[in-house]
C-alpha positions as CSV (number, residue, x, y, z in Angstrom):
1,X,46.6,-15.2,-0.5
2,X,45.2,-18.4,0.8
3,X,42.8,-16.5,3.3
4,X,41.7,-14.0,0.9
5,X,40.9,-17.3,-1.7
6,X,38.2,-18.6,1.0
7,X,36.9,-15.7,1.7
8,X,35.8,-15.4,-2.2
9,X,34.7,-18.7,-2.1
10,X,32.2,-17.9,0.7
11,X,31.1,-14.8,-0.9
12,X,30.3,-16.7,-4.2
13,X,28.7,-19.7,-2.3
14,X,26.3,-17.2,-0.9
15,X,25.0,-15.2,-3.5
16,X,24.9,-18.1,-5.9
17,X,22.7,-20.0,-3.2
18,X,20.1,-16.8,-2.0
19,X,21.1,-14.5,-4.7
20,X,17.8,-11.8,-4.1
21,X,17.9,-12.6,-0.2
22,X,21.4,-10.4,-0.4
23,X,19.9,-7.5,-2.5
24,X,16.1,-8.1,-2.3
25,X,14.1,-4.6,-3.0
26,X,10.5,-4.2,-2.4
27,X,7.9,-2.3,-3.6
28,X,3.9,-2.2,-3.4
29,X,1.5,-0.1,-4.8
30,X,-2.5,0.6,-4.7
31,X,-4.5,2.8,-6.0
32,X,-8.1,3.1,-5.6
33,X,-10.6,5.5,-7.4
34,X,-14.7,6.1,-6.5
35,X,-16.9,8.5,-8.1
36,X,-20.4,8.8,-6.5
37,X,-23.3,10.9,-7.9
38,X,-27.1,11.3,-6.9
39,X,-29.4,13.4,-8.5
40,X,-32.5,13.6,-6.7
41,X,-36.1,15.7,-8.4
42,X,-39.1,16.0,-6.9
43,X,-40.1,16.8,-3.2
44,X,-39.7,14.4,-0.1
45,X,-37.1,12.9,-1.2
46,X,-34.3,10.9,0.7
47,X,-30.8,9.3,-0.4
48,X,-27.6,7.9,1.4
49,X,-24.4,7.9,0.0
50,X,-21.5,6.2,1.5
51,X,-17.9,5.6,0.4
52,X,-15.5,3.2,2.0
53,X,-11.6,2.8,0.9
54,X,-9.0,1.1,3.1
55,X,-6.0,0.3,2.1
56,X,-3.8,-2.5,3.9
57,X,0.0,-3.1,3.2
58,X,2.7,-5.2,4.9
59,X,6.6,-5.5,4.0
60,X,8.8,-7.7,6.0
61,X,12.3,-8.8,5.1
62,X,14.4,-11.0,7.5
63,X,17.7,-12.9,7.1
64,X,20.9,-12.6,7.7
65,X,22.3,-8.7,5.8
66,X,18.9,-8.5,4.1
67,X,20.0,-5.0,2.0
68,X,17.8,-3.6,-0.1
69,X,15.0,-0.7,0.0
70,X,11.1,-1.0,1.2
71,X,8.9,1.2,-0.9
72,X,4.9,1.2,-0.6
73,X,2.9,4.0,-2.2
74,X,-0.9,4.4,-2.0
75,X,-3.3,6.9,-3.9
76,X,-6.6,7.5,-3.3
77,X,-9.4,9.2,-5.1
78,X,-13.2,9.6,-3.8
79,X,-15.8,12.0,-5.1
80,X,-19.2,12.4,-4.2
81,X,-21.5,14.7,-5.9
82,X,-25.2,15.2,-4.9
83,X,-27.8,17.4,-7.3
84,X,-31.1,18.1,-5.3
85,X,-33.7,19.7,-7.3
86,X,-37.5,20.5,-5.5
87,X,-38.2,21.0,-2.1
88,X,-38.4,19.0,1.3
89,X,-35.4,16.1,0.1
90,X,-32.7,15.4,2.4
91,X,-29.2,13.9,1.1
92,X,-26.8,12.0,3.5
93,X,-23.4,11.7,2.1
94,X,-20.1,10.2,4.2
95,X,-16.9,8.9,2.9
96,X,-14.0,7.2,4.6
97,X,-11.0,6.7,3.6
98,X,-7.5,4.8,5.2
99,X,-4.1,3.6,4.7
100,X,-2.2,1.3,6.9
101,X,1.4,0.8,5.6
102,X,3.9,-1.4,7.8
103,X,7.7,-2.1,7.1
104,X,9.2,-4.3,9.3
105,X,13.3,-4.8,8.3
106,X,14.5,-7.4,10.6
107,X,17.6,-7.8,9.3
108,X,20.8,-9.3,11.3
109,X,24.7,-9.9,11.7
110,X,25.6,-7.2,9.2
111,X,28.9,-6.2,9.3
């Protein structure tokens, strides 16, 4: 009885001390939304459109039995929309779009 006593002490001590470093979830989230539009009339016409969307995220969790989950979630939305009207125009249109998503769960001396 004595044994099983300390052992609930311990257990207490812990979680009362780093109570979300025993249970810690994490979540992130982005979302990123672009609308382009050119309209060009006439004749010898030029226009550029460019769109850029990068996304970064970065979960790490370390300790000692660090339980818990690791979600990220990223949305993205580009449009482009170009209207030429006349003769002789030229329209240039690129996009680019990225998500880097990293989870690191370093996580030790889990029994």
């Amino acid at each position: 009885m004595k044994n099983k006593v300390y052992t609930f002490g311990f257990l207490a001590a812990a979680l009362i001390i780093a109570p979300s470093a025993a249970f810690a979830n994490q979540s992130q989230g982005s979302s990123q939304n672009m609308n382009q539009v050119t309209v060009i009339n006439g004749s010898g016409n030029s226009t550029r459109t460019s769109g850029t969307q990068i996304t970064n995220q970065g979960q790490s969790k370390s300790g000692i039995c660090n339980y818990g989950s690791q979600v990220q979630s990223a949305v993205q939305n580009l449009n482009q929309v170009a209207v030429v009207n006349g003769y002789n125009n030229k329209v240039d249109i690129d996009a680019l779009q990225r998500t880097v998503q990293a989870q690191v769960n370093a996580a030790r001396y889990c029994y």
